[in-house]
C-alpha positions in Angstrom: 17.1 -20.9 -21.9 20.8 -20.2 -21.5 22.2 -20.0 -17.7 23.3 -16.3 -16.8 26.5 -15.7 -15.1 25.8 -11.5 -16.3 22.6 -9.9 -17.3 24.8 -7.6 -19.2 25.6 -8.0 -23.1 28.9 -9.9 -23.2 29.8 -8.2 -26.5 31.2 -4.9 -26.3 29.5 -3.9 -29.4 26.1 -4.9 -28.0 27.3 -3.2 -24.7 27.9 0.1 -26.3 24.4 0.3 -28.0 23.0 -1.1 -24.7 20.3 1.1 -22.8 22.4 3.7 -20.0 20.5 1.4 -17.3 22.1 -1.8 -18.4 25.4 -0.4 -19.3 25.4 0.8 -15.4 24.8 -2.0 -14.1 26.5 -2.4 -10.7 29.0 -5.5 -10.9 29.8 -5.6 -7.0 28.0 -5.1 -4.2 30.1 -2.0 -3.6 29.1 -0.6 -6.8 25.3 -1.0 -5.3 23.6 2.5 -4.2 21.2 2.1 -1.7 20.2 -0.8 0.7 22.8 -0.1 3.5 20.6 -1.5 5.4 21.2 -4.7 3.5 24.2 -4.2 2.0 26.4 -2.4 4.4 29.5 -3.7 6.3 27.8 -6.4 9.1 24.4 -6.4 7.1 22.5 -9.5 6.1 22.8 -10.0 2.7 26.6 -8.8 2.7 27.1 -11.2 5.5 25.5 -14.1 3.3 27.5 -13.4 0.4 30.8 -12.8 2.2 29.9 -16.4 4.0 29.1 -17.6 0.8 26.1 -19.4 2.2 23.2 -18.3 0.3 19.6 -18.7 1.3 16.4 -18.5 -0.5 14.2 -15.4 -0.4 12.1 -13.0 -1.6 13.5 -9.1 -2.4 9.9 -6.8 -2.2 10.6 -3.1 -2.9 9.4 -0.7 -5.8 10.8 -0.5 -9.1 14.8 0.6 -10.1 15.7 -0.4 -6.4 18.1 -3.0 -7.9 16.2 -6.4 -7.4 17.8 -7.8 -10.3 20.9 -5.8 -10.1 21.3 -7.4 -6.5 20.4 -11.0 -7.5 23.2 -10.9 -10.4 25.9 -9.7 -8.1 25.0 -11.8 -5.4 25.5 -14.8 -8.2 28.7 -13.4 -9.4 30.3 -12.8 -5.8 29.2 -16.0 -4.6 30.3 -17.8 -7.7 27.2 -19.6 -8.5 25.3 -19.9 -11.5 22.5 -17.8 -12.4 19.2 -18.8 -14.4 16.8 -16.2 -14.9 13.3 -16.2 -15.6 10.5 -13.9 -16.0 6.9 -14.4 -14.6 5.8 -11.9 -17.2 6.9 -14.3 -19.9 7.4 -17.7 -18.8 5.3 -20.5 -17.5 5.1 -24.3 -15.9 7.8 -25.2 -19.3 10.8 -22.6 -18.6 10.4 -23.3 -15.1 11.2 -27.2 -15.8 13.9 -25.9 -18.1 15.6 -23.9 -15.6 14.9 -26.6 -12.3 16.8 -29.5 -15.0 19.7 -27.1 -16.2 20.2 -26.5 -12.3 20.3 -30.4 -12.0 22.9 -30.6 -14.1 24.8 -28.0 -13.1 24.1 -29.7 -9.1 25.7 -32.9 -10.6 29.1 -30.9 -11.4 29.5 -29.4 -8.2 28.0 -26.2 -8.9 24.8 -24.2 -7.3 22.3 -22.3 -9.0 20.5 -19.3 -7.8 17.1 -19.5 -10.0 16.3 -15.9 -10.2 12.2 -15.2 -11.0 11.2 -11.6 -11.8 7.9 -10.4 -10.8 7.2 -13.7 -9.1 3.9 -12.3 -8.2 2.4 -12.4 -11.5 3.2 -16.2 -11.5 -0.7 -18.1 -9.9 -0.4 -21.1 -7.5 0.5 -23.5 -10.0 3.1 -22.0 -11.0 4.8 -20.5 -7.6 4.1 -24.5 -6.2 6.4 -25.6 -8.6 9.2 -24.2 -7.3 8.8 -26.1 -3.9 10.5 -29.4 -4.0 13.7 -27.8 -5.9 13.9 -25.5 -3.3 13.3 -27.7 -0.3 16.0 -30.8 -1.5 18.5 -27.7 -2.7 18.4 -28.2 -6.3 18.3 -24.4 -6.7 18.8 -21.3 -4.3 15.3 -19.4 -5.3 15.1 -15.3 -5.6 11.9 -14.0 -6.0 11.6 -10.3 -7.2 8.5 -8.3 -6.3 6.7 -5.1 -6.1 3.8 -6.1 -4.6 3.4 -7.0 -0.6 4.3 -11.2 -0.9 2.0 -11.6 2.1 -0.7 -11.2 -0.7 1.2 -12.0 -3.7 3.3 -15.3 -2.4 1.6 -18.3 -1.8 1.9 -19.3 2.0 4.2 -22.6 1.4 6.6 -20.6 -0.6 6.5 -17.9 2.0 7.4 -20.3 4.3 10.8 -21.7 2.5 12.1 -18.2 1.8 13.2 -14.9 3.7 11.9 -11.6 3.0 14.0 -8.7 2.4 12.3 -5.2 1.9 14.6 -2.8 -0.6 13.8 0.7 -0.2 13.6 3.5 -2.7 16.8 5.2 -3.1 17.1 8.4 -1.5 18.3 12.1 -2.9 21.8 11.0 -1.9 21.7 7.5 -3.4 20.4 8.8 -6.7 23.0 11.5 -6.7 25.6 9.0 -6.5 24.2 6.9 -9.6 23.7 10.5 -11.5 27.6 11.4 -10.8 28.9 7.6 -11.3 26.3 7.9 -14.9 28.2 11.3 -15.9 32.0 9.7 -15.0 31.9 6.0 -15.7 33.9 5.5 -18.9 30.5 2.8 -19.8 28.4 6.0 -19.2 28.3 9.1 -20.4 31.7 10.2 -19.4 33.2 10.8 -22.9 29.9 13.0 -23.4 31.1 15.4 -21.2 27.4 16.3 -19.9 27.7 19.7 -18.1 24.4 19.4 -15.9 23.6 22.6 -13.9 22.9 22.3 -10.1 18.8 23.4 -10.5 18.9 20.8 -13.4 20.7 18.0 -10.7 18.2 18.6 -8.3 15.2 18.3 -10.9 16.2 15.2 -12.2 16.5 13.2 -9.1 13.5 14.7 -7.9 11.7 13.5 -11.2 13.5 10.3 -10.9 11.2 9.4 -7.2 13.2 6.8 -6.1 14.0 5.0 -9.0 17.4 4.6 -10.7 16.0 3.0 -13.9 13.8 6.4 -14.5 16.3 9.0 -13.3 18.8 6.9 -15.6 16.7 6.8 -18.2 16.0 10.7 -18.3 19.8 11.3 -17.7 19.9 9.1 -21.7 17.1 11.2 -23.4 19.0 14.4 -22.3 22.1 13.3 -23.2 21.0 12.2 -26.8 19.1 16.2 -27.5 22.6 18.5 -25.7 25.0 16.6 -27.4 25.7 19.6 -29.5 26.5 22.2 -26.9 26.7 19.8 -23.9 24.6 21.5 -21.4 21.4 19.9 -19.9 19.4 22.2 -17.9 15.7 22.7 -16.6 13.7 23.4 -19.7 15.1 20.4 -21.3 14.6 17.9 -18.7 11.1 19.1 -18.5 11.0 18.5 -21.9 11.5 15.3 -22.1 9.9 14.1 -18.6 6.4 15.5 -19.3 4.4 15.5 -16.5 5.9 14.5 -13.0 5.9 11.1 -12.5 4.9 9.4 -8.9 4.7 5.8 -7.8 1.1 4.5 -7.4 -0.3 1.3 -8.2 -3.6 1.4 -8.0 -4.7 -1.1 -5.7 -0.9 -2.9 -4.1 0.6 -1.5 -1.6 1.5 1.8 -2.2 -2.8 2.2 -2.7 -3.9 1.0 0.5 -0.7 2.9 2.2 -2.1 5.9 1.4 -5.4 5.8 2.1 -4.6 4.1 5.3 -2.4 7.8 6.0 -4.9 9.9 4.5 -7.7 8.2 7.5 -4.8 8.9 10.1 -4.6 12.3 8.9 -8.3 13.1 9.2 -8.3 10.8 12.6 -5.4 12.7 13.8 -7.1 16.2 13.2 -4.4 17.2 10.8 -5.9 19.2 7.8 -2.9 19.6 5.9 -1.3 16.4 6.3 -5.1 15.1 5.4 -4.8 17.5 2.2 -1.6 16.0 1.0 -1.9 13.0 1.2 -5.4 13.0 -0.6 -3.5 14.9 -3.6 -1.4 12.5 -3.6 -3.5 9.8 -4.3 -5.5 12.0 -7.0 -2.2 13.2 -8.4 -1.3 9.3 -8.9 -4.6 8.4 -10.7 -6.9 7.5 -7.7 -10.3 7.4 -8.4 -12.0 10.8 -6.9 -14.9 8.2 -6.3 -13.4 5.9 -3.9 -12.2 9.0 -1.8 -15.3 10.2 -1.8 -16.9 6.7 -0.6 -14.2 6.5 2.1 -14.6 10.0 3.1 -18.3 9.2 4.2 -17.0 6.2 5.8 -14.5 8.4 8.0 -17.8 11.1 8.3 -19.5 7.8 10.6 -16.3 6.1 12.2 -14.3 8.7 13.4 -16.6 12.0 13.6 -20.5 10.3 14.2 -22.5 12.4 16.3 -20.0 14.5 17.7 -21.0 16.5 14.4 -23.6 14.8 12.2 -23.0 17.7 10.0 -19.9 15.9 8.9 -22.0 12.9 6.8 -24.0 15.2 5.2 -20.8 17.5 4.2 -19.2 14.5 2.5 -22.5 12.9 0.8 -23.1 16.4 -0.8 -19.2 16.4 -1.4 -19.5 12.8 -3.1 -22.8 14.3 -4.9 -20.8 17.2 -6.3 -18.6 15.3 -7.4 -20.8 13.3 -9.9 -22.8 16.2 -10.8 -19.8 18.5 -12.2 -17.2 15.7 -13.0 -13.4 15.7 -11.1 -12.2 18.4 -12.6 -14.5 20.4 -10.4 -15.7 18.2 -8.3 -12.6 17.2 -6.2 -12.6 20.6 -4.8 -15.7 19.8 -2.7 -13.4 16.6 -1.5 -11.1 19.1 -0.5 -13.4 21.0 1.4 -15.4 17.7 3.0 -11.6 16.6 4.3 -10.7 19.8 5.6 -13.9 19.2 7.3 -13.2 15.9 8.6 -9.8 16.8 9.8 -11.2 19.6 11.9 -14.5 17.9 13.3 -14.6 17.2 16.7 -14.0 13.5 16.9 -15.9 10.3 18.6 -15.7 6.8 17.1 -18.4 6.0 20.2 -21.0 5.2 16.7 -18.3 2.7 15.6 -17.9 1.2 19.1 -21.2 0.8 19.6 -22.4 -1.1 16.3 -19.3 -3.3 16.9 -20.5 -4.1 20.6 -24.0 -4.1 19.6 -23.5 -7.0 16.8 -21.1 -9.0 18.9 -24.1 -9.3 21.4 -26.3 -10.0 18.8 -24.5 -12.5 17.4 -23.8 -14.2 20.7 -27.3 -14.1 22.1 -30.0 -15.9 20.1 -32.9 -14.7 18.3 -34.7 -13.4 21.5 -38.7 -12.9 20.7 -40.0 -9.2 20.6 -42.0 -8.3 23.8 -45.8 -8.5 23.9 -46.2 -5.0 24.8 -44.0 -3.5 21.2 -45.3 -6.1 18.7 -47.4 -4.2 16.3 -51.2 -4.7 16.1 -52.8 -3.4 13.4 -55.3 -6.0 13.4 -58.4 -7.4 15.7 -56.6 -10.7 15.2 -53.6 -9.7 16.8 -55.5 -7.4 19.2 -57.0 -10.4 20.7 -53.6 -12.1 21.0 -52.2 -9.7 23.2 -50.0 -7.7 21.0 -49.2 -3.8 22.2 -50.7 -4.5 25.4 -49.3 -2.7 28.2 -47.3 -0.3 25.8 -46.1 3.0 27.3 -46.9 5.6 24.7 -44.1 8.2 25.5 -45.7 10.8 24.6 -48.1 10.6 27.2 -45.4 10.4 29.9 -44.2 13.1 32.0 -40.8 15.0 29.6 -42.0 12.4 26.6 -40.0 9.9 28.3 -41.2 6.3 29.8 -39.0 5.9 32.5 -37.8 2.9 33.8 -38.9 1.3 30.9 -37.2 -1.4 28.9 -36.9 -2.1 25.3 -34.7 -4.9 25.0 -36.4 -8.5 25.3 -38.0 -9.6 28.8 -35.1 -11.9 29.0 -32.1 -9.9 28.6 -31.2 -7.0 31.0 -31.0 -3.8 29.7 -27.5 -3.3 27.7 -25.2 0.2 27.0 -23.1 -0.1 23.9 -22.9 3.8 23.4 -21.0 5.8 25.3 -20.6 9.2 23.8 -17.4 11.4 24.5 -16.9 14.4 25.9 -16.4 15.9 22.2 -18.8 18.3 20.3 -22.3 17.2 20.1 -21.7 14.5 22.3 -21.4 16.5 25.3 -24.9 17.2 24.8 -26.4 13.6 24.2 -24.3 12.1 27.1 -26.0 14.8 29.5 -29.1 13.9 28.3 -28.6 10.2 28.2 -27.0 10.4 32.1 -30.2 12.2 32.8 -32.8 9.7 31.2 -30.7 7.1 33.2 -31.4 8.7 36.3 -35.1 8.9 35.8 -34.9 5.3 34.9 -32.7 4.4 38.5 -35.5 7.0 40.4 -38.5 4.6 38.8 -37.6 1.2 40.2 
């Protein structure tokens, strides 16, 4: 494993057949787009290389937001060594490479930032292994991740290193890597790329954040117009195919969205609800696990303000696995327009939660005499059912005053409907049965 001072081909030969991405590759933190709030004049990690007293940590953000990009110029402007390893392609052995050749280089007088791509994919083992070089200074440690390191990172290496979130780059970010692509003599500059403004916006658009992609495209179309130099729409939809969008499936960016999409419908917003539920099908979500959630939303934030809401989404969910996604997520459409305009009471919720907290916390009670069933002479003769109140018989088909809790434990309320849609209705007529109960004593 040889120590990095550049992840950039040293030999200008190699450099000129070098991908556009790694030709580009920022050498200062000037050069950097993005991250001001990082980066910029008075910001952490300028202040920390400017100081020259670097710190281990963790950079989490999603892909081409310059992870490694800012670990190599942090190592160049801080004039310390760089090792880099991959968690994709490494194990316990390169990491004892890299911790001796930062020894060595410790024994010269120089530091070593140890920089470890995709830490997450490393298991405990591994990310433990890093702890004591980290802790006596052997090595400054850099993690790279796209995935949330409260999850990913085990808690002692949490502990020894700082988190720094890098966002994705915005219109204007990406429109200053496009324009320094098109002019930097190590880009495409003696191409002379004429790139139409609809064709601009199109590609950083398709790009979604990420400078690798939109840098990538920007190469493709390069390599097919370099006979009449102009890149327009039709051939950056060409070569892009169908629009690309982060989502991983299960990280962050997964339980993100379905955490906005429950707001939305919460938050009696049908469109927002809409969007964000195409967004997650448009990114390869299973129609299935909206459909599970959406009945889960149908009890929680809905109930009985309209139990019509349950049934929409079961038959939504049924749909669904009757006609296949194609057609089928239409009906999810409908059920979360439904959702989003449903009166809403999460008094169902509230009450299972109260209801099993008091269960939990007061003992297995035995049933009254007067409810245990008795469908035998046996259990006639003990005593079961006597003294039951069939209501039925009772004046309105209601016992009043009557309680069905154990003898021992005084009558509890864990529902309390709200004054929205079909709850208006059962509280009246629960405030009236209460009444009866208070005029019976």
């Amino acid at each position: 494993m040889a120590m990095q001072k550049s992840l950039l081909p040293e030999d200008s030969t190699q450099l000129s057949h070098a991908p556009l991405a790694v030709r580009l590759r920022p050498e200062t933190l000037d050069e950097i787009s993005g991250q001001k709030h990082l980066l910029g004049p008075g910001k952490p990690l300028r202040l920390l290389v400017e100081s020259g007293q670097l710190h281990s940590m963790l950079l989490w953000g999603p892909p081409g937001t310059g992870k490694t990009t800012l670990a190599e110029v942090m190592a160049r402007e801080s004039d310390t060594d760089l090792i880099s390893v991959s968690a994709v392609l490494s194990g316990i052995k390169e990491i004892r490479a890299a911790v001796q050749q930062a020894e060595i280089a410790r024994q010269s007088g120089r530091r070593t930032i140890l920089f470890v791509d995709e830490v997450h994919r490393f298991n405990k083992t591994q990310q433990d292994a890093f702890l004591p070089h980290v802790e006596n200074g052997t090595v400054v440690f850099i993690g790279a991740t796209t995935e949330n390191p409260s999850f990913e990172v085990n808690n002692a290496l949490l502990s020894r290193t700082r988190v720094y979130i890098l966002n994705e780059l915005s219109a204007e970010d990406l429109d200053a890597v496009l324009n320094r692509a098109l002019r930097d003599p190590r880009g495409l500059k003696d191409n002379e790329i004429d790139i139409s403004d609809p064709a601009r916006e199109l590609l950083i658009s398709l790009a979604d954040g990420d400078a690798r992609r939109l840098l990538n495209l920007l190469e493709l179309c390069a390599q097919l117009c370099e006979k009449d130099r102009i890149m327009d729409e039709a051939l950056l939809r060409l070569v892009s195919g169908e629009k690309y969008h982060r989502f991983d499936k299960g990280g962050d960016a997964f339980y993100d969205q379905i955490s906005v999409l429950h707001k939305s419908v919460r938050g009696s917003s049908p469109d927002a609800a809409l969007y964000w539920m195409c967004r997650m099908l448009d990114g390869g979500c299973d129609p299935l696990y909206i459909a599970r959630r959406l009945v889960r939303m149908a009890s929680e934030d809905i109930g009985n303000a309209d139990p019509r809401a349950l049934e929409l989404c079961l038959n939504a969910w049924e749909v669904l696995q009757r006609l296949g996604a194609a057609e089928g997520e239409l009906a999810l459409a409908q059920a979360v327009i439904y959702l989003a305009c449903a009166p809403k009471s999460n008094a169902s919720y509230l009450a299972f939660s109260r209801a099993m907290s008091h269960v939990r916390d007061s003992g297995t009670l035995p049933v009254p005499q007067r409810f245990k069933n008795a469908p035998t002479s046996l259990m006639k003769t003990l005593g079961h059912g006597d003294g039951y109140r069939y209501a039925h018989d009772e004046s309105g088909a209601y016992a009043a005053g009557e309680s069905y809790f154990p003898d021992s434990l005084s009558p509890m309320q864990y529902y309390y409907p709200v004054d929205q849609g079909l709850e208006i209705r059962i509280r009246d007529k629960l405030n009236k049965l209460r009444t009866m109960d208070e005029n019976a004593k």
